[in-house]
C-alpha positions as CSV (number, residue, x, y, z in Angstrom):
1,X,1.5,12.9,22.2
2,X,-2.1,13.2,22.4
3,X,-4.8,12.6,19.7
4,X,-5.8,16.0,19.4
5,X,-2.7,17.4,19.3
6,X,-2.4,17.7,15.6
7,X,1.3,15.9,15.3
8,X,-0.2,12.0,15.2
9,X,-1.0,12.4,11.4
10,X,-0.2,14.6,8.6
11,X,-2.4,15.4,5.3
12,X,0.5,14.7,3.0
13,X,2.0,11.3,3.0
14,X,5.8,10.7,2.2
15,X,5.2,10.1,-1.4
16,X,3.7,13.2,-1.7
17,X,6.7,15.3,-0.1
18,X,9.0,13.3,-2.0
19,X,7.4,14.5,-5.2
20,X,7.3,17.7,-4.2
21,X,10.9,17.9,-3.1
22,X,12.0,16.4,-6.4
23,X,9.8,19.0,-8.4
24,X,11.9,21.4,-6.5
25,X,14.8,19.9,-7.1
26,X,15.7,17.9,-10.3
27,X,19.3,17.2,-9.0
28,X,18.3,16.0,-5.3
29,X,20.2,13.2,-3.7
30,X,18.3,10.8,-2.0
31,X,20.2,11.1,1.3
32,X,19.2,14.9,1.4
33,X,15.2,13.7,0.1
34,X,15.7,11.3,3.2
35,X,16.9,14.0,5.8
36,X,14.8,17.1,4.4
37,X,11.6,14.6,5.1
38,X,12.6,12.3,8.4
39,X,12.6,9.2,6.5
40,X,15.5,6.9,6.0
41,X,17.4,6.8,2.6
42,X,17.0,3.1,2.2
43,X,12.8,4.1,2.6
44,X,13.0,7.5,0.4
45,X,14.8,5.1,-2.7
46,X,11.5,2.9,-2.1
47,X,9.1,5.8,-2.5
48,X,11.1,7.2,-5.5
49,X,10.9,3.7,-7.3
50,X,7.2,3.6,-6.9
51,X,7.2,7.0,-8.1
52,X,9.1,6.0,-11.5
53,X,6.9,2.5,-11.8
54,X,3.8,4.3,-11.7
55,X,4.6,7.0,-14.0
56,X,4.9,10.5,-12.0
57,X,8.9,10.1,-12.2
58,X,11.7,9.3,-14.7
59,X,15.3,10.2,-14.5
60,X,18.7,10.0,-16.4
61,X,21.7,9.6,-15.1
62,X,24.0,12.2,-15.2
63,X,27.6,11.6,-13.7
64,X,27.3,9.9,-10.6
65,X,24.0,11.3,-9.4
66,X,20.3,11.6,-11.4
67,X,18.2,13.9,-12.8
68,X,14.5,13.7,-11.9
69,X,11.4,14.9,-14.0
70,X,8.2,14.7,-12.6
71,X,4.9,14.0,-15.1
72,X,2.5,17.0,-14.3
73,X,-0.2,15.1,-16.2
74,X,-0.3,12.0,-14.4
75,X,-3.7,11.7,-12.2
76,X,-3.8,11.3,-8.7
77,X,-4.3,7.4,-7.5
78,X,-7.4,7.9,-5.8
79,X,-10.9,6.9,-7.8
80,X,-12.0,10.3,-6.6
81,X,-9.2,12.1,-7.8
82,X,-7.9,10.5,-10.7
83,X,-9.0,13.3,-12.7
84,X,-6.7,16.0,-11.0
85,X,-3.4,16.0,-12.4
86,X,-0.5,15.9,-10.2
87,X,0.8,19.2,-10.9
88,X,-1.8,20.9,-9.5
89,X,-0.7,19.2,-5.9
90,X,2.9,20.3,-6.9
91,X,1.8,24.0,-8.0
92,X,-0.1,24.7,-4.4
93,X,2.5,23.3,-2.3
94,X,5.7,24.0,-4.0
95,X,7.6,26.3,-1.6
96,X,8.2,29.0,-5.1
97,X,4.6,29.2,-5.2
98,X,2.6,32.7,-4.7
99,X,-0.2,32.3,-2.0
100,X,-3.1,33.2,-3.6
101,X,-5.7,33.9,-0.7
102,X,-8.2,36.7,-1.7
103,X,-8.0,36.1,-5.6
């Protein structure tokens, strides 16, 4: 793999995929978070608890698995961002979205 071939680095980071498969998907197991994003399960429960300790997450557990519910409102982390709520990330990327080139 070469620098310039676009594959060393991605614009999302894992965090942001795991949110965005969650908002997707209340019910999600993290064994199918961990293979839908090539990340192991034992990394993907890591992510998910960061996600609950800094507020973009909380779930109940219902029978043997959880429901998720992400916080639209919450800010995004960065000091340049913190103003944009998360659910405006969600929104854009969320595979049920409309593209809305031209509008």
């Amino acid at each position: 793999m070469t620098e310039n071939d676009g594959r060393s680095w991605t614009f999302l980071t894992n965090h942001a995929r795991v949110l965005m498969v969650i908002f997707e998907n209340p019910e999600v197991r993290l064994r199918d978070i961990a293979e839908m994003i090539g990340i192991t399960e034992r990394y993907a429960q890591r992510v998910v608890a960061e996600l609950e300790e800094t507020g973009y997450l909380t779930h109940d557990r219902v029978g043997r698995g959880n429901h998720y519910r992400v916080s639209p409102t919450v800010g995004l982390r960065h000091p340049r961002e913190q103003d944009v709520q998360i659910g405006r990330l969600l929104d854009l990327f969320s595979a049920s979205s409309e593209p809305s080139i031209g509008e």
